[in-house]
Legacy VTK file of the C-alpha trace (Angstrom):
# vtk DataFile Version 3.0
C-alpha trace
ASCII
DATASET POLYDATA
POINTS 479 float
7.060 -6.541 -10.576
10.838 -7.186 -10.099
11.837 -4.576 -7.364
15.401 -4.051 -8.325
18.011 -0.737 -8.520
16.351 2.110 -10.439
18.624 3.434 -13.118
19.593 7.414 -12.644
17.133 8.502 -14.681
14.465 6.858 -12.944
15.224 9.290 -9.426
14.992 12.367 -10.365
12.390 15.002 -9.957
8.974 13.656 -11.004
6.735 16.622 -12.833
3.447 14.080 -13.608
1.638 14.047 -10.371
-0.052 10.592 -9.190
-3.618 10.234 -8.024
-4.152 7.202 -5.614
-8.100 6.337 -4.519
-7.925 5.498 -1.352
-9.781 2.127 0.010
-9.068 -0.875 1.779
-6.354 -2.200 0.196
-4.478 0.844 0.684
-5.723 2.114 4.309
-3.343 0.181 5.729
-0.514 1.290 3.991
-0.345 4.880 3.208
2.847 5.154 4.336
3.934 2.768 1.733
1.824 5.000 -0.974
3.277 8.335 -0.109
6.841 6.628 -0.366
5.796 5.170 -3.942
4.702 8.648 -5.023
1.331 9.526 -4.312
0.983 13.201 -4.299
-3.109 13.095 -3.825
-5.026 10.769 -2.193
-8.922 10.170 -3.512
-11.389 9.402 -1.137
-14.569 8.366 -3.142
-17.285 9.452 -1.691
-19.698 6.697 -3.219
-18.021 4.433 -0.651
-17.598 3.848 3.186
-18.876 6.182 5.942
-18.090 9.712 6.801
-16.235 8.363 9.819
-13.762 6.155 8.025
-13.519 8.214 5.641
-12.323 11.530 7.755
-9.947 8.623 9.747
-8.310 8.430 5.838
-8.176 11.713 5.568
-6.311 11.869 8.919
-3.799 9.109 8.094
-3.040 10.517 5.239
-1.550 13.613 6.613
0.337 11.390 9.319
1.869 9.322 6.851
3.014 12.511 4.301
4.092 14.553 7.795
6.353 11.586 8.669
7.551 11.358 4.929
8.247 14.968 4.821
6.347 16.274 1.640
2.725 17.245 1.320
-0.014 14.976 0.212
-3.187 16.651 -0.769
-6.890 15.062 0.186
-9.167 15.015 -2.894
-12.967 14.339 -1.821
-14.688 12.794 -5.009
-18.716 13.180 -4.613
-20.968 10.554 -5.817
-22.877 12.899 -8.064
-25.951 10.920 -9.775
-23.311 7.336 -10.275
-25.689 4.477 -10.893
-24.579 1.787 -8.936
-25.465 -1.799 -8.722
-26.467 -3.496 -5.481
-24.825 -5.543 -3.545
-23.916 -9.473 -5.640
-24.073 -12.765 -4.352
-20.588 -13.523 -3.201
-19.569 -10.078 -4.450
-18.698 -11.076 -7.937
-20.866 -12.555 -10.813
-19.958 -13.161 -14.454
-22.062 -12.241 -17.233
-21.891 -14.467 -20.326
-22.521 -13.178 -23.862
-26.182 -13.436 -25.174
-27.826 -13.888 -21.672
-30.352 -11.855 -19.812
-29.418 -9.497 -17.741
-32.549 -7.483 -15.309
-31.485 -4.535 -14.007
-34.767 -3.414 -11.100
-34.672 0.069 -10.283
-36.514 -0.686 -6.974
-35.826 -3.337 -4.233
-37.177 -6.297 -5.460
-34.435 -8.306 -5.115
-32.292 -9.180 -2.317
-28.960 -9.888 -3.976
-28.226 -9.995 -7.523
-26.959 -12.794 -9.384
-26.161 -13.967 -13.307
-29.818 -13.014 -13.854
-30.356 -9.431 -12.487
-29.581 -7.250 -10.041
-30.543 -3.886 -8.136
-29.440 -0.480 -8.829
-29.303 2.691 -7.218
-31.762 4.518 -9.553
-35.106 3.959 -9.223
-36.213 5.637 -12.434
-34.183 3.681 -14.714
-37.106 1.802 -16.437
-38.856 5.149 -17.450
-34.783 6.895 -18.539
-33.895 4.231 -20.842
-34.948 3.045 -24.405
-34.646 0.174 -26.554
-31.630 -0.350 -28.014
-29.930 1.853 -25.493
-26.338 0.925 -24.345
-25.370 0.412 -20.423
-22.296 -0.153 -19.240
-21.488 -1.756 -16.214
-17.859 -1.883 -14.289
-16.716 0.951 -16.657
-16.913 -0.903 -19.425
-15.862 -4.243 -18.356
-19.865 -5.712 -19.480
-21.666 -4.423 -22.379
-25.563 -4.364 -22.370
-28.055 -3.485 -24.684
-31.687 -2.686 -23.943
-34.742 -4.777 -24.601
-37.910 -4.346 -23.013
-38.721 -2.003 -20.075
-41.260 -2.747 -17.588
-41.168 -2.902 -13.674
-37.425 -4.256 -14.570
-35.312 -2.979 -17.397
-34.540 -6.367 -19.656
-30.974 -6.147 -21.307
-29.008 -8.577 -23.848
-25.478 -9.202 -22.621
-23.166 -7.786 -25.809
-20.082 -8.302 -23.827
-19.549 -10.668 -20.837
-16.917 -10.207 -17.742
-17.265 -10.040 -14.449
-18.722 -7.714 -12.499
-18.425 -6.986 -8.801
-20.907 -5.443 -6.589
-21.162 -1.318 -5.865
-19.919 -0.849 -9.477
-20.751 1.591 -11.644
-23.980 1.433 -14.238
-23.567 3.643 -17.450
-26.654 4.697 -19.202
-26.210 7.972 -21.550
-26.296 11.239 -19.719
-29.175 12.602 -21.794
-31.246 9.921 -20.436
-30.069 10.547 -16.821
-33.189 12.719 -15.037
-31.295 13.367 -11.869
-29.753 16.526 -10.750
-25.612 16.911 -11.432
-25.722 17.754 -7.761
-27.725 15.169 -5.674
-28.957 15.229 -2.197
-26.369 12.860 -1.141
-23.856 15.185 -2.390
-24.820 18.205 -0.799
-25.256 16.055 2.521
-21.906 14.892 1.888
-20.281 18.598 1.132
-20.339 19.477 5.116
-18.203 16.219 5.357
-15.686 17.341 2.918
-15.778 20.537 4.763
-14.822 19.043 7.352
-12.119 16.693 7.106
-10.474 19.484 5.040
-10.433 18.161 2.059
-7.933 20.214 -0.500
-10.186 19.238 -3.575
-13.560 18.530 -4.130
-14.252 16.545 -7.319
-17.701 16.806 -8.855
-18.924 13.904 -10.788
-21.235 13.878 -14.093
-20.821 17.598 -14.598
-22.741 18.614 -17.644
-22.200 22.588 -17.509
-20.904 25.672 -15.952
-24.310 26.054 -13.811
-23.802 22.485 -12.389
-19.984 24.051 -10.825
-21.509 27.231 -9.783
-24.352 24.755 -7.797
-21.440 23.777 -6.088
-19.423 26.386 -5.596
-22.766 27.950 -3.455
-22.074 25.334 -1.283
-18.238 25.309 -0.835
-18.543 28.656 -0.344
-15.932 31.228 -2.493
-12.970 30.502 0.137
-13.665 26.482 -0.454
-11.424 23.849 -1.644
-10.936 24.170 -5.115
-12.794 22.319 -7.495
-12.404 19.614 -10.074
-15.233 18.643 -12.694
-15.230 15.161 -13.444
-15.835 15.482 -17.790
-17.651 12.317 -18.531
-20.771 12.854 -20.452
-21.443 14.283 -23.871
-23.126 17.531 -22.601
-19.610 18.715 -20.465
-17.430 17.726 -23.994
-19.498 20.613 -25.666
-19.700 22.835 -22.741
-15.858 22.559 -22.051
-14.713 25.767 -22.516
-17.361 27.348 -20.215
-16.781 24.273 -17.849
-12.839 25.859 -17.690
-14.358 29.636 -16.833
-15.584 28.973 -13.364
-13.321 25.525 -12.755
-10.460 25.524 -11.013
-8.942 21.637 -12.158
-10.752 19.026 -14.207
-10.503 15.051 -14.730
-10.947 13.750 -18.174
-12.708 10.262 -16.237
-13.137 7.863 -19.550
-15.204 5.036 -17.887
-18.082 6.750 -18.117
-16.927 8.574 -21.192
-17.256 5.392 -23.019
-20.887 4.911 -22.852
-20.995 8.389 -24.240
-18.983 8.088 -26.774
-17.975 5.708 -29.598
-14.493 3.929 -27.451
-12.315 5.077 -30.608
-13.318 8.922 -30.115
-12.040 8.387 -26.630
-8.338 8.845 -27.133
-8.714 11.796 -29.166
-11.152 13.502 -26.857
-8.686 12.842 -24.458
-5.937 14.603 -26.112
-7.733 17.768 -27.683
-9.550 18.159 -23.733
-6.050 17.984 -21.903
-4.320 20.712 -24.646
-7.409 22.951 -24.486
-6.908 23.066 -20.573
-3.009 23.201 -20.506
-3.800 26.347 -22.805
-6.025 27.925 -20.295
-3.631 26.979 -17.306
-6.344 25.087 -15.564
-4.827 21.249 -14.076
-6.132 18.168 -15.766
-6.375 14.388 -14.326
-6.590 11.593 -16.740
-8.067 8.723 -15.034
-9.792 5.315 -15.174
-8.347 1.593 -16.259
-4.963 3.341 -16.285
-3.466 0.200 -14.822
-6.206 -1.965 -14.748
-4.928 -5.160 -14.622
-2.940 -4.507 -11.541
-6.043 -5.459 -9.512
-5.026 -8.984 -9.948
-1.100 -9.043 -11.527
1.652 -7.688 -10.087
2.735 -5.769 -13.788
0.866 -3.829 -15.830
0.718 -4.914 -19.699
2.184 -3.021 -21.829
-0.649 -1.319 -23.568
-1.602 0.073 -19.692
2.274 1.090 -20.079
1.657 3.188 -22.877
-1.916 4.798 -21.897
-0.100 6.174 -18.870
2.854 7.337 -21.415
0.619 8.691 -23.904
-1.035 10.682 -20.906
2.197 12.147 -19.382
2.678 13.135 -23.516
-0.400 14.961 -23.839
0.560 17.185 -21.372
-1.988 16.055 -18.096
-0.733 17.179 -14.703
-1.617 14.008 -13.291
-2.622 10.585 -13.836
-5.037 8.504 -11.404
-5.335 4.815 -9.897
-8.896 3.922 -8.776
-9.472 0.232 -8.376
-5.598 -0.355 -8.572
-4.704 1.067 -5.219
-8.574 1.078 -3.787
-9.199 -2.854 -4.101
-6.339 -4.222 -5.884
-3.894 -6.850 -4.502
-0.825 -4.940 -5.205
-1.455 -1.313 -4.517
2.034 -0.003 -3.722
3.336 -1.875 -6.505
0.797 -0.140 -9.143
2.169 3.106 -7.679
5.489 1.833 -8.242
4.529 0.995 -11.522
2.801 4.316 -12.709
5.857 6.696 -11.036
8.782 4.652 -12.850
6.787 4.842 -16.425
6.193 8.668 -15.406
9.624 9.187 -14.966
11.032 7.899 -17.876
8.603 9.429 -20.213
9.847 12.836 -18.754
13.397 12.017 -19.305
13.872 10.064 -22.327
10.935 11.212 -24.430
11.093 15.025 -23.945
10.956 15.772 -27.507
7.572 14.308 -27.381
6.400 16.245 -24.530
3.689 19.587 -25.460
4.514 22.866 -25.287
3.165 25.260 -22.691
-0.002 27.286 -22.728
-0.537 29.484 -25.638
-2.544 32.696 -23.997
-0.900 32.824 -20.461
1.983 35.755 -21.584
-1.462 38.322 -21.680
-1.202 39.437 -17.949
1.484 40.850 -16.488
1.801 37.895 -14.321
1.580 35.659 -17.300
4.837 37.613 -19.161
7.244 37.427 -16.251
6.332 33.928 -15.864
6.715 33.215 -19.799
10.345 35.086 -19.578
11.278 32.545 -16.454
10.504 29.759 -18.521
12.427 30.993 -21.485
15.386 31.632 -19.426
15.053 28.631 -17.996
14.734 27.231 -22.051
17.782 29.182 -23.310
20.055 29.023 -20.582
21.357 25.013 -19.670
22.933 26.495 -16.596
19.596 27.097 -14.243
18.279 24.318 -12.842
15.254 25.464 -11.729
12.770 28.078 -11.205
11.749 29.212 -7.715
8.862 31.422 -7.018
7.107 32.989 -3.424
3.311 32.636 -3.698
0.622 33.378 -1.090
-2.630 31.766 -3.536
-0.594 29.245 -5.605
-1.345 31.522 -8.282
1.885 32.571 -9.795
2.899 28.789 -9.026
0.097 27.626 -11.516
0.715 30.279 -13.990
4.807 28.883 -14.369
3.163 25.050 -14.652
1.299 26.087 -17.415
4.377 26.869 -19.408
5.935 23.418 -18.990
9.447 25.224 -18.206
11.984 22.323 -18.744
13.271 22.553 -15.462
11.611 21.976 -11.436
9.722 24.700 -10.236
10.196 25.187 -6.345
7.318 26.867 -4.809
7.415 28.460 -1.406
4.368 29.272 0.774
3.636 30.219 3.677
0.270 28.523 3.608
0.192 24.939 4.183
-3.259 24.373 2.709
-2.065 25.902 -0.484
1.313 23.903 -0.755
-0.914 20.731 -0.341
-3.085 21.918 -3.126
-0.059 22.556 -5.237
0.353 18.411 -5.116
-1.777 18.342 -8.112
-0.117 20.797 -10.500
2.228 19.562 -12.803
6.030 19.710 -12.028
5.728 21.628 -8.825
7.785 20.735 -5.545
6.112 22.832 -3.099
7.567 23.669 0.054
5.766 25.701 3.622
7.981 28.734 4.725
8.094 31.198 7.152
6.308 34.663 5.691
9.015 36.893 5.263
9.666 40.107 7.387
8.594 42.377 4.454
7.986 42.050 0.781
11.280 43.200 -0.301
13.109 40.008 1.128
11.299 37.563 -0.389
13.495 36.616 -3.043
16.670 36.263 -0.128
14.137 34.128 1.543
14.467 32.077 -1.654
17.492 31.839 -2.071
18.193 30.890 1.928
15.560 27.925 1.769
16.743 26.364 -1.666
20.885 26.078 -0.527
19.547 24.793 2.740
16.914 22.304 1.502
19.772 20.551 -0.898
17.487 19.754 -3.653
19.884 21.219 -6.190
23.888 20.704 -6.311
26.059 23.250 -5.128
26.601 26.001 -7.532
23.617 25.574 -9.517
21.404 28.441 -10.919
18.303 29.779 -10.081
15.225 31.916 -11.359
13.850 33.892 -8.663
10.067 34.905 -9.161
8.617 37.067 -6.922
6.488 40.346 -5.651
7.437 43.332 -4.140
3.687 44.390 -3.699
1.088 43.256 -2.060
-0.278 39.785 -1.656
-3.066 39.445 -4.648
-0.497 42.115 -7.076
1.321 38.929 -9.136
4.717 38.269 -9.518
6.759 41.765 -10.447
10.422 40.532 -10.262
12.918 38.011 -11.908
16.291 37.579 -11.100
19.088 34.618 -11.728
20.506 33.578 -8.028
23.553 31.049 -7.952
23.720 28.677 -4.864
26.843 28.616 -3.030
29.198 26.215 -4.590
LINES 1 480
479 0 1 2 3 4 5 6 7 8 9 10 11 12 13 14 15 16 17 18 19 20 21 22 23 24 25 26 27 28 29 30 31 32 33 34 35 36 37 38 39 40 41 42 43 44 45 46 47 48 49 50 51 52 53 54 55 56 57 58 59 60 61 62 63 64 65 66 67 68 69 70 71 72 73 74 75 76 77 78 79 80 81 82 83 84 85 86 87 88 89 90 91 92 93 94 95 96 97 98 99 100 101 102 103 104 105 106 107 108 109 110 111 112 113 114 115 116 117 118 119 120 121 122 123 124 125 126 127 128 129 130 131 132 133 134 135 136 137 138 139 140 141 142 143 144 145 146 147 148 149 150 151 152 153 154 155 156 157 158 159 160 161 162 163 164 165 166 167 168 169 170 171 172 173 174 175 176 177 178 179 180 181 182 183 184 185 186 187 188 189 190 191 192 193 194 195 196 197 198 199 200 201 202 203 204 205 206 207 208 209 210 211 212 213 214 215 216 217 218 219 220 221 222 223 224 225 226 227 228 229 230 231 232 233 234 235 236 237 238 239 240 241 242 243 244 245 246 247 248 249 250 251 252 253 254 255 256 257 258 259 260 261 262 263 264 265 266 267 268 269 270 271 272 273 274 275 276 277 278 279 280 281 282 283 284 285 286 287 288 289 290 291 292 293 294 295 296 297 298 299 300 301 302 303 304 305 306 307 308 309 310 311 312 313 314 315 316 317 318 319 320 321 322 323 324 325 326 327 328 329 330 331 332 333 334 335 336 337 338 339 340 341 342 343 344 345 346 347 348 349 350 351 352 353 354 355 356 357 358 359 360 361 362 363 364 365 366 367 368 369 370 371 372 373 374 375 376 377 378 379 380 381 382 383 384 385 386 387 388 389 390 391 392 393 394 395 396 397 398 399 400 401 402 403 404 405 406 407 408 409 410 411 412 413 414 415 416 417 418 419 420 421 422 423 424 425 426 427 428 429 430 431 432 433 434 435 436 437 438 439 440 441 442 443 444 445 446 447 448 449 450 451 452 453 454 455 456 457 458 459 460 461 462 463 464 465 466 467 468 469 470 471 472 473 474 475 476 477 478
């Protein structure tokens, strides 16, 4: 990619949030990250130790203290991922029409063209002839044979696969728990290096998040189900009761579905969670080919568009910024097509949430946004929130303008990295409830984020923390 002067339009505010995973082409330069864009930071828990991993988590925060802006820490658990073993040389390519082994146990030292290990020793007695795996998310296509001590597979599609990548069989076939013992070893570790978000992979109902929850505890980071089998697609809407952010993860999607259902899965998933207010991610092969180029193509171009347009809070790199060979750059990449989609295509952009207006929270919030709609003078909305909650609730609505959150709680501005088209910001807690909205106004014509003379609506409370946002008012900044 050409680095060159970014037109006007490409500097503004930013309301799609980025997701970066974390790994080792990136340790070394999170700085570089957080001044490309990242707003989250993955750590994927089906890789590295707990030590290097909580030394991430760590850098992290140095890198977005010294930037200035918060950077929220998203621990991804392994959940039951099927992995392969570890490759001879670390990459083999599969040809169409070979054999491919795949041995549940440790028979085999390293894999090659010919077979390999995987991390699920039950796969022989799972599977069925004629069943599909996937391996690399996609990348290799198998199809079942035989099964005996080994599970025999027909290569359908060939590419190259590295090793530690994922295996896709269908969930239904899967006999492990949606919470493993390695992830509830692995949940103290979260705990611990304070990780803002905990994302739980293969969900496949509401029981599997309340499993989870029991662990976290009902203070503990929020937490975000990974939907990538068939059984969380129908159990969606119960998924969203007891969820607090989800990721619509279409590698392993694919395996589950036919690959031209994906798209429109994705779309109907994201609207029917923008409608309940609950954050969505839309992740996997989003840039794909940035691994190994230094541009995306420009069908990756318009998957991340076509995201930003179906409304998702944010979109996430994996191998891009984990293992790729141009990390920043893919950030680069993903924030500039972000950017423009929000500017120049806003008549393609969704509407808000459709049900949020109910609570009393919900209408003062709706008639922010539709001042904010009807009147070109305000600029922004700005809001005082203890929980994040009435932050989350003006998100929902898309208002067409920023939304400037203060809190006095730094854990929940960090967590506020991952809702769409909020700039969050730590504060002093006011003296008393009734001077919350001068606190407001104070901290937005000192921060400079919007010119001189520009408007503002002012959401607040005059109750009690946990009461909801009770007041609106307009407040102009000193010209």
């Amino acid at each position: 990619m050409t680095h060159q002067q970014d037109p006007a339009d490409l500097r503004g505010p930013r309301r799609t949030k980025l997701v970066c995973t974390i790994g080792p082409a990136s340790a070394p330069r999170l700085p570089d990250l957080v001044d490309a864009g990242m707003d989250v930071a993955r750590l994927n828990f089906s890789h590295g130790t707990a030590a290097a991993r909580a030394a991430a988590a760590t850098a992290v925060r140095r890198a977005a203290s010294e930037a200035g802006r918060p950077v929220a820490v998203l621990a991804d658990l392994s959940g039951p991922k099927i992995r392969l073993g570890t490759l001879d040389g670390g990459v083999v390519t599969l040809q169409a029409g070979a054999r491919f082994e795949l041995h549940g146990r440790a028979g085999r030292a390293r894999g090659d063209r010919t077979g390999a290990v995987v991390t699920y020793p039950r796969i022989a007695r799972d599977v069925r002839p004629g069943d599909t795996i996937l391996l690399a998310d996609g990348a290799v296509q198998l199809r079942v044979i035989t099964m005996g001590e080994a599970v025999t597979t027909e290569v359908v599609q060939g590419g190259t696969i590295r090793s530690r990548q994922g295996v896709s069989i269908p969930s239904d076939r899967v006999s492990t728990p949606a919470l493993t013992r390695k992830d509830r070893a692995d949940v103290p570790d979260a705990l611990a290096l304070g990780a803002d978000f905990v994302a739980q992979s293969f969900v496949r109902s509401a029981d599997d998040v309340l499993a989870l929850r029991a662990l976290l505890g009902p203070d503990g980071p929020p937490i975000v189900a990974k939907i990538e089998t068939r059984p969380a697609i129908d159990a969606f809407d119960e998924i969203l009761d007891v969820v607090q952010a989800v990721m619509i993860a279409r590698g392993d999607m694919g395996v589950e579905l036919p690959y031209e259902e994906v798209p429109i899965v994705q779309k109907q998933l994201v609207r029917r969670a923008l409608d309940r207010g609950i954050p969505t991610i839309v992740a996997t092969q989003m840039l794909e080919s940035m691994i190994t180029s230094p541009r995306p193509t420009r069908a990756e171009a318009s998957d991340v568009a076509n995201a930003v347009f179906d409304g998702a809070d944010a979109i996430m790199l994996s191998g891009e910024t984990a293992i790729g060979n141009f990390p920043v750059l893919a950030a680069e990449a993903a924030v500039r097509i972000i950017r423009l989609c929000e500017v120049r295509g806003t008549a393609l952009l969704p509407a808000g949430a459709r049900a949020l207006a109910a609570s009393d929270a919900g209408a003062l919030a709706y008639a922010a946004s539709a001042l904010a709609g009807a009147d070109m003078g305000v600029a922004a909305i700005a809001c005082y929130t203890r929980s994040g909650r009435t932050a989350r609730i003006l998100s929902a609505l898309r208002p067409r303008v920023p939304i400037f959150a203060y809190s006095p709680d730094p854990v929940v501005v960090a967590r506020l990295g991952l809702v769409h088209g909020v700039i969050a910001r730590t504060c002093v807690p006011p003296s008393d409830t009734a001077a919350r909205l001068g606190l407001m106004a104070w901290l937005l014509s000192e921060s400079h984020d919007l010119p001189p003379g520009s408007a503002v609506a002012l959401v607040a409370s005059t109750a009690e923390a946990g009461s909801g946002p009770n007041l609106l008012e307009v407040h102009r900044l000193p010209g």
